[in-house]
Structures are given as C-alpha cells and as structure tokens.
KOLPAMI-128191 format. One record per residue (C-alpha): residue in three letters; x, y, z. Coordinates in steps of 0.5 Angstrom, whole numbers, plus 2048, in hexadecimal, padded with zeros to 3 digits. Last residue first. Example, Ala and Ser with C-alpha at 12.3 -4.5 7.8 and 13.67 -1.06 7.14 Angstrom:
2
Ser81B7FE80EAla8197F7810
//
This chain:
76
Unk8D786B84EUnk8D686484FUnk8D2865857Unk8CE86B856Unk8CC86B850Unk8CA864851Unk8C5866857Unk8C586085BUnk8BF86085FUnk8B986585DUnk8BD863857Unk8BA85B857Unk8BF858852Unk8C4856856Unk8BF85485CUnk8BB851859Unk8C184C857Unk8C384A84FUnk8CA84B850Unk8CE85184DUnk8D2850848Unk8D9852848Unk8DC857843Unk8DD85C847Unk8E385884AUnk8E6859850Unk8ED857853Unk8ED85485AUnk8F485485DUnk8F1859863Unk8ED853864Unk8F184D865Unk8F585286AUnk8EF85286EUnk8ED84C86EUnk8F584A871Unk8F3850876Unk8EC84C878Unk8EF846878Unk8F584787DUnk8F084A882Unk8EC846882Unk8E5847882Unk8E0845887Unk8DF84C889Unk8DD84F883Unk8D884A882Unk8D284F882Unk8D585487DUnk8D684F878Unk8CE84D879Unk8CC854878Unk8D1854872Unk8CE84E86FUnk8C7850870Unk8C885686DUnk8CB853867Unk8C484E867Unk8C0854867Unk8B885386BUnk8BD853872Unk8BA84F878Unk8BF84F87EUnk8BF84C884Unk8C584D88BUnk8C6847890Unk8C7849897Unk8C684F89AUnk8C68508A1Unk8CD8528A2Unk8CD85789CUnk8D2855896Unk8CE855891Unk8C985A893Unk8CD85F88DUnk8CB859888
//
C-alpha cells in the first residue's frame, strides 16, 4: 500500500485468507476515491453505533478460526 502512490505503479493486489482483512485492505486502497462528505457522514453513523453482545457471529472460517479472530479478544 505505501507504493500506492509511487510514479511507476499503477494498479495495487492484495490476497488475504480472512474476509475482515481483506475488507480492510480494500478500504485502505480506495481511500483516494472517497468523498469527503461521505466519509464524515460514515463516520458519524458509526460513532451512533450501539453494540450488543448478544449478537450471533455469522458462520464465516474466518470468525471461527481463532488463529484469525480470537473471540477473547474482540467480545470482551
């Protein structure tokens, strides 16, 4: 990602084995097409966000591979 915005490089790939990672990566990399105005509005829908614990994790590998996501660490 730092190359991203060298001369000579023209198109950036990632390949990720969790499904968040690969979410985050891809956010990172369209960071330059975002708008402004869109990203302060995501923003202030996020900090409205109220979490529950009592949600279900969906059954994704990458949830319930603990090498990945550790529980412990992420629904304390």
């Amino acid at each position: 990602m730092a190359l991203r915005s060298h001369p000579m490089v023209d198109r950036a790939f990632g390949v990720e084995y969790s499904p968040l990672a690969q979410f985050v990566g891809a956010t990172k990399l369209a960071y330059r097409d975002m708008e402004i105005e869109a990203a302060a509005e995501a923003v202030k829908n996020l900090l409205r966000f109220v979490r529950s614990n009592s949600a279900e994790l969906p059954a994704l590998s990458a949830f319930s591979n603990p090498s990945i996501f550790d529980r412990d660490l992420c629904w304390t």
